[in-house]
C-alpha positions in Angstrom: 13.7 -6.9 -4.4 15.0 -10.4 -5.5 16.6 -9.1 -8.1 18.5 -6.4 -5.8 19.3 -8.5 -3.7 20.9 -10.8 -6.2 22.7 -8.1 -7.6 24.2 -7.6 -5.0 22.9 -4.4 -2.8 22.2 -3.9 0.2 18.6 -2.9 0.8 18.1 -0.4 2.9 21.5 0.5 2.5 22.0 0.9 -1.3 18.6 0.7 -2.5 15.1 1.4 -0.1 12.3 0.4 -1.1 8.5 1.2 -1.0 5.4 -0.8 -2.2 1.4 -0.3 -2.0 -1.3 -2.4 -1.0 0.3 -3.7 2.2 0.1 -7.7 0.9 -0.1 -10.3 3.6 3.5 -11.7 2.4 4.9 -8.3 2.3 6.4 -8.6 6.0 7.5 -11.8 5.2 9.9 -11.1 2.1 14.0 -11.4 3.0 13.8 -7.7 3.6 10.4 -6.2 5.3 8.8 -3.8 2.7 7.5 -1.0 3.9 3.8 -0.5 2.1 1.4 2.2 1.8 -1.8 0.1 3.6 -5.6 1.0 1.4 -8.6 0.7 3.2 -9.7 -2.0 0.6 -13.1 -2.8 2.5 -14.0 0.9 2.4 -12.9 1.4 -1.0 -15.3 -1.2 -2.3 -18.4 0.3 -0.3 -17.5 4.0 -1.5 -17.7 2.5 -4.9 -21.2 0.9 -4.6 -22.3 4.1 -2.6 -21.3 6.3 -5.7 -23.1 3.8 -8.5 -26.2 3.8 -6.4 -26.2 7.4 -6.2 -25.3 7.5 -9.9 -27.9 5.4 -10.9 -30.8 7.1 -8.6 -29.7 10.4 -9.7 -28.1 10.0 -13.9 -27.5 14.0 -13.8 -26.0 14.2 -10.5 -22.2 16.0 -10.9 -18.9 13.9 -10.4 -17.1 14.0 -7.3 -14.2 13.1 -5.8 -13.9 10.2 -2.6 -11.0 10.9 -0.6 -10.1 7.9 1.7 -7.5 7.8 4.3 -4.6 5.3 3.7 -1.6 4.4 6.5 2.3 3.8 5.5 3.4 0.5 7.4 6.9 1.4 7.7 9.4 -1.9 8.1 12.7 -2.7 7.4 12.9 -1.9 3.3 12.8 1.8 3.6 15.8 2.0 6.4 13.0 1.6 9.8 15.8 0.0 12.0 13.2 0.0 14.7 11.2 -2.4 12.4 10.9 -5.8 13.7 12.6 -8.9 12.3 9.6 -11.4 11.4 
């Protein structure tokens, strides 16, 4: 985004941008970026869940863990109705 923005262009107008992870500082860059939130907390505990299963059952068959994440829309991807910290 700094480097955008010292370019010259306009973000959202030119250039929108998205990130991940949702960082504390993320509403607080020149532009807001918009992030794609993970449930970090729930994350972790599927993860120990699935090596204690793995561990008291070696032959058990993979699987996949399908968690739920949320977009945080702001300012960086063109939300005009994003507020200005």
């Amino acid at each position: 985004m700094k480097a955008a923005l010292d370019l010259g262009y306009q973000i959202p107008g030119d250039l929108r941008i998205v990130g991940i992870d949702d960082v504390r500082y993320a509403k607080l860059l020149p532009v807001p970026l918009t992030t794609i939130h993970q449930p970090c907390r729930e994350i972790g505990q599927a993860a120990m869940a699935a090596m204690l299963d793995r561990i008291a059952q070696p032959g058990m068959t993979t699987r996949d863990i399908l968690l739920g994440c949320e977009v945080v829309a702001r300012r960086s991807c063109g939300n005009s109705s994003a507020p200005i910290p």
